[in-house]
C-alpha positions in Angstrom: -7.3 19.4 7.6 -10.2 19.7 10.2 -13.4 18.3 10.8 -16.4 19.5 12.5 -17.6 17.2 15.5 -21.1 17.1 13.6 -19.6 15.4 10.3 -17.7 12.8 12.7 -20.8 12.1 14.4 -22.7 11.7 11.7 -20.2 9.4 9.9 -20.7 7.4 12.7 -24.6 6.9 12.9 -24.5 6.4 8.7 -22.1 3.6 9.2 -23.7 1.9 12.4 -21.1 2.8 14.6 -21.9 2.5 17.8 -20.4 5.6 20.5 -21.0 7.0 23.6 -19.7 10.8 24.2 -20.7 14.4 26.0 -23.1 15.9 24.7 -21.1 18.8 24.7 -18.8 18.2 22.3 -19.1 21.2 19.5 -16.5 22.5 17.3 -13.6 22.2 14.6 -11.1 19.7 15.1 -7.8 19.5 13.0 -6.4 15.7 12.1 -3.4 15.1 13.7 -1.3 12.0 14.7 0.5 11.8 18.4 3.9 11.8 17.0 3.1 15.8 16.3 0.8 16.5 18.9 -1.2 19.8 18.9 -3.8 20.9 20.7 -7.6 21.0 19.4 -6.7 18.3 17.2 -8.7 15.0 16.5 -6.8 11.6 17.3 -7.2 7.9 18.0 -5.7 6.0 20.7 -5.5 2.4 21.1 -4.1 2.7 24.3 -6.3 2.6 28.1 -4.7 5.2 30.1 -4.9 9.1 29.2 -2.3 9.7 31.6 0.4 9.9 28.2 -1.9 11.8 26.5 0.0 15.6 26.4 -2.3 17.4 24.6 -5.3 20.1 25.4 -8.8 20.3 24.0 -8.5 17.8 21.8 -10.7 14.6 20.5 -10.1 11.2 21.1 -11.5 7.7 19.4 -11.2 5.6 22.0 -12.3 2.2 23.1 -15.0 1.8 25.7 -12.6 0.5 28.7 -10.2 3.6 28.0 -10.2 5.5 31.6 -9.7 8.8 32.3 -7.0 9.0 35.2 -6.6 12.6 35.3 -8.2 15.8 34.7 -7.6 17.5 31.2 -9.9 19.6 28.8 -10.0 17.1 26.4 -13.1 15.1 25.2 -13.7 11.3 23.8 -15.7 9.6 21.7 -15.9 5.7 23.0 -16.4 3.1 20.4 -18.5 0.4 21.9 -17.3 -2.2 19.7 -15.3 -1.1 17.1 -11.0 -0.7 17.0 -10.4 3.3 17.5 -7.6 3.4 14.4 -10.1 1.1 12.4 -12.6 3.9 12.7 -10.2 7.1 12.3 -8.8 5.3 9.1 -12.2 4.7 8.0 -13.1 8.6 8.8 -9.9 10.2 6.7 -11.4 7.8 3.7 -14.8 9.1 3.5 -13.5 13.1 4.0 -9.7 13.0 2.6 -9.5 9.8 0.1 -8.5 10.0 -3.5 -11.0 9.4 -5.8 -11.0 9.8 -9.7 -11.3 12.6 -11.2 -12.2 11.0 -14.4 -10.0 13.7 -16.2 -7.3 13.0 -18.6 -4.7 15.1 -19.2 -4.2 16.9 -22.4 -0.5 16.3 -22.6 -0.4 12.7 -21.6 -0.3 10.8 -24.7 -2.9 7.0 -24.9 -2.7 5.1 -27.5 -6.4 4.8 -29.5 -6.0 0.9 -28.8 -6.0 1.3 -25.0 -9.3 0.1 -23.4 -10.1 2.4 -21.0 -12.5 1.6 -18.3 -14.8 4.4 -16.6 -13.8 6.9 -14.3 -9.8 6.7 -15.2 -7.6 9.6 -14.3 -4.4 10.1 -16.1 -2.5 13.3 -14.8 0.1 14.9 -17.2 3.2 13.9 -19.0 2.0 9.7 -18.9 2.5 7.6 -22.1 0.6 4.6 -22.3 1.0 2.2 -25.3 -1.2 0.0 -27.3 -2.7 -3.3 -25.7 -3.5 -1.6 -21.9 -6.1 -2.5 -20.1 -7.1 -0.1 -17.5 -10.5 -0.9 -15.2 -13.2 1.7 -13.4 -11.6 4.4 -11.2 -8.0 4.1 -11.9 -5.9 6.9 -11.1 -2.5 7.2 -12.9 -0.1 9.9 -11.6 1.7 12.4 -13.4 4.9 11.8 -15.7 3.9 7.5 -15.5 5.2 5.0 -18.2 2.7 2.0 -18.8 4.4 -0.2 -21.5 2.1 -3.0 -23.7 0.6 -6.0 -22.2 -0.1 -4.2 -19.3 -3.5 -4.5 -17.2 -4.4 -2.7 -14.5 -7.7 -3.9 -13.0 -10.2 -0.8 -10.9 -9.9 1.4 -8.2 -6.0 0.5 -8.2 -4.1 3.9 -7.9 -0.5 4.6 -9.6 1.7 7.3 -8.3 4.1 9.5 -10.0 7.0 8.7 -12.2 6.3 5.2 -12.5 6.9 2.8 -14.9 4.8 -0.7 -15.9 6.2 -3.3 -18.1 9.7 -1.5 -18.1 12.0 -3.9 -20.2 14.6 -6.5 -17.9 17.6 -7.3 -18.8 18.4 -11.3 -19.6 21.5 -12.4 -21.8 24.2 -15.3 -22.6 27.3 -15.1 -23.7 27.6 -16.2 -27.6 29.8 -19.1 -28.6 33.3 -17.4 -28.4 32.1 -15.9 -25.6 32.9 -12.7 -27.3 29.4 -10.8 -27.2 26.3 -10.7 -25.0 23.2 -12.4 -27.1 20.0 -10.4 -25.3 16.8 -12.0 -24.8 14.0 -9.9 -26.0 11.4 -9.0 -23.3 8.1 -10.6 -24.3 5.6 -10.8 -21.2 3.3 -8.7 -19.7 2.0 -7.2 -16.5 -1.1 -7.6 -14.5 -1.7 -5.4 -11.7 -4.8 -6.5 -10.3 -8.0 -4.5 -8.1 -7.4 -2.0 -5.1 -3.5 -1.9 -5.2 -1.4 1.1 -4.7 1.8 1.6 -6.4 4.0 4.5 -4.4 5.8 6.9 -6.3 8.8 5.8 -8.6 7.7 2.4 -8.7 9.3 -0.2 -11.2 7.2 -3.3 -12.6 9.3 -5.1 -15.0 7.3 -7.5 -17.6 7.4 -10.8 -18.1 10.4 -11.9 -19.7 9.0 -14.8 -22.8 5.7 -15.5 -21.8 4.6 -14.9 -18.6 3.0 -11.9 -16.6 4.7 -9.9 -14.0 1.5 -10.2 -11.2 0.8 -7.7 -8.3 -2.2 -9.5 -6.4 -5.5 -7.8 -5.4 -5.1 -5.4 -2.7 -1.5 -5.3 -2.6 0.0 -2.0 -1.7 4.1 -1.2 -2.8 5.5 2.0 -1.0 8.0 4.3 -3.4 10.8 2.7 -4.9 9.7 -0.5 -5.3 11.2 -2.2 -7.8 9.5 -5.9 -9.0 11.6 -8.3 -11.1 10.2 -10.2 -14.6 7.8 -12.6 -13.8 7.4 -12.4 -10.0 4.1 -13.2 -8.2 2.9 -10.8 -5.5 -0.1 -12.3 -3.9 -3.3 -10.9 -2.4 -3.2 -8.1 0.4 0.9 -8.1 0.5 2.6 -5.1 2.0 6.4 -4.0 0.5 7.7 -1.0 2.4 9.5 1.2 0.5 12.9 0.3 -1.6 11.8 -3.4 -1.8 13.7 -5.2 -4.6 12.9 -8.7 -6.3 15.3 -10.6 -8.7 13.1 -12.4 -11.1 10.5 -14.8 -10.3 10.4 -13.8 -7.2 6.6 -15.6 -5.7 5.3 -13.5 -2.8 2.6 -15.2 -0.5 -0.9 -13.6 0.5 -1.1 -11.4 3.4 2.9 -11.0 3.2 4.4 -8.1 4.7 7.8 -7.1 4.0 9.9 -4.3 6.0 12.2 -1.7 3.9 15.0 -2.2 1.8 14.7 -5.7 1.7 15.9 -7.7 -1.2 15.3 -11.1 -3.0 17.7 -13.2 -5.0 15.5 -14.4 -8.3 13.2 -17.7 -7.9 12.7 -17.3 -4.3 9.7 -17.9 -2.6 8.1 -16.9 0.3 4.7 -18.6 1.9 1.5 -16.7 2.8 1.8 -14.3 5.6 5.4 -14.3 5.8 7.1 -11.2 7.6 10.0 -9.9 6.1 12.1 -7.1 8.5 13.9 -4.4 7.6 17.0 -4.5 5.1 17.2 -8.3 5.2 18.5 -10.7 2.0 16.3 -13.3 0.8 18.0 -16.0 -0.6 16.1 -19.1 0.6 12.5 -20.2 0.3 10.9 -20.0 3.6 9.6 -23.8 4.8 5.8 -22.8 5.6 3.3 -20.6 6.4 3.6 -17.6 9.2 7.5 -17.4 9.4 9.9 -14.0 10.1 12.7 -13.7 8.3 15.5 -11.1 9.2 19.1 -10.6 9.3 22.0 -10.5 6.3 21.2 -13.7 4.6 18.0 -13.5 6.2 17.3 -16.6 9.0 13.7 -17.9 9.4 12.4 -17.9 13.0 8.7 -18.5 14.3 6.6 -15.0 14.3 6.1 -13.1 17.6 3.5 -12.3 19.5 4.2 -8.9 19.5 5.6 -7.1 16.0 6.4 -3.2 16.1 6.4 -1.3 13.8 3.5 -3.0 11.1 0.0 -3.6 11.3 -1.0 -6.5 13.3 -0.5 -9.7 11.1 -3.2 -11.6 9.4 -4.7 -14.6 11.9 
């Protein structure tokens, strides 16, 4: 993927941006991250010496106290006042995000009851029952399962080969203890604005009569899997491989690393950082907390957390 230096720079005058460069930057620059460094390729960097940066006639997003320590032949663009990866994230959305086709596919199969917003995209091989809800701009991947009593609210994109309002599993023994009585599965999911659901992701509904909730901008990497009747809140992160037991409450602004998994009932407070792998089988005691380890142990967040976006203030 490249971009010229002219559609960058006028990205950046549309949005108010404000830059300072050489006025003799020209040319086609291909998108490329420094853990695959190549040269003419377009990055950001966060950091303020370009002593590390190993690459020739390249771009850079920088920030406007970034120096120059040593001669290269590669140019920068310095942001005045806005975050360099803020702004290259911002640039890959305008020229490379997904956005509805509007086309649904002639071998999926949607029910006549399903109310379909505007805009929705349904690649092939989906099934999508009666009494769904899907809002403006929804894109639904290929080969996708979305059970009844399912709502999925605009511009929230689901990947391939998932499945909402998949059926849990809750029983007791009968009398004589002799045979499993199942509990039918009677709830219902709600999947609300801006999420992302990664490929192969599992929402299992509400069990009686509850909804299964994935809050507004919440994004869930592949192979999640979200028991009956949790509560995800707003803008929570789950790596990939996360696995809830059932109601399972999530806090806003969570993040949680991957392969992490939660006993059912726990809950976790808003902006709450889970690491990698741990076992959740406490409620955490407040706000801002880090839990890690195998069962996981709450300590107070630090200042400095690798490998995750920055957490919410």
């Amino acid at each position: 993927m490249k971009l010229d230096f002219k559609e960058i720079k006028e990205f950046l005058n549309k949005h108010a941006i404000s830059f300072k460069c050489n006025d003799s930057i020209v040319g086609k620059y291909e998108l490329a991250s420094l853990f695959n460094p190549v040269d003419f390729g377009f990055y950001f960097f966060t950091g303020t010496d370009a002593k590390i940066l190993q690459v020739n006639h390249s771009l850079f997003l920088v920030s406007n106290d970034f120096k120059v320590t040593m001669d290269c032949s590669n140019q920068y663009v310095y942001l005045l006042e806005h975050d360099p990866q803020h702004v290259y994230y911002l640039i890959m959305l305008e020229f490379f995000g997904t956005k509805s086709t509007g086309v649904i596919a002639a071998t999926s199969r949607v029910d006549p009851e399903v109310k379909l917003g505007n805009n929705v995209q349904i690649d092939d091989f989906c099934v999508i029952e009666k009494d769904v809800i899907i809002g403006d701009n929804v894109i639904i991947g290929s080969h996708c399962k979305i059970h009844k009593n399912s709502v999925i609210r605009k511009n929230t994109i689901l990947e391939t080969m998932s499945v909402i309002g998949a059926r849990g599993v809750a029983w007791v023994w009968d009398k004589n203890q002799e045979e499993k009585i199942l509990q039918p599965q009677l709830g219902g999911v709600e999947i609300k604005e801006n999420c992302f659901l990664g490929a192969n992701t599992v929402i299992v509904r509400g069990s009686i009569n509850e909804k299964t909730t994935i809050g507004a901008s919440s994004y869930l990497a592949p192979g999640c899997r979200i028991g009956h009747g949790s509560i995800l809140g707003n803008y929570v992160h789950l790596a990939n491989n996360v696995i809830t037991g059932g109601n399972t409450v999530i806090g806003d602004y969570s993040f949680v690393g991957s392969g992490v998994v939660f006993r059912p009932k726990i809950k976790i407070h808003a902006k709450t950082i889970v690491g990698v792998g741990a076992v959740i089988v406490k409620n955490t005691s407040e706000e801002n907390k880090l839990l890690k380890g195998v069962p996981a142990q709450e300590y107070d967040i630090q200042n400095q957390m690798s490998g995750m976006p920055k957490p919410k203030q």
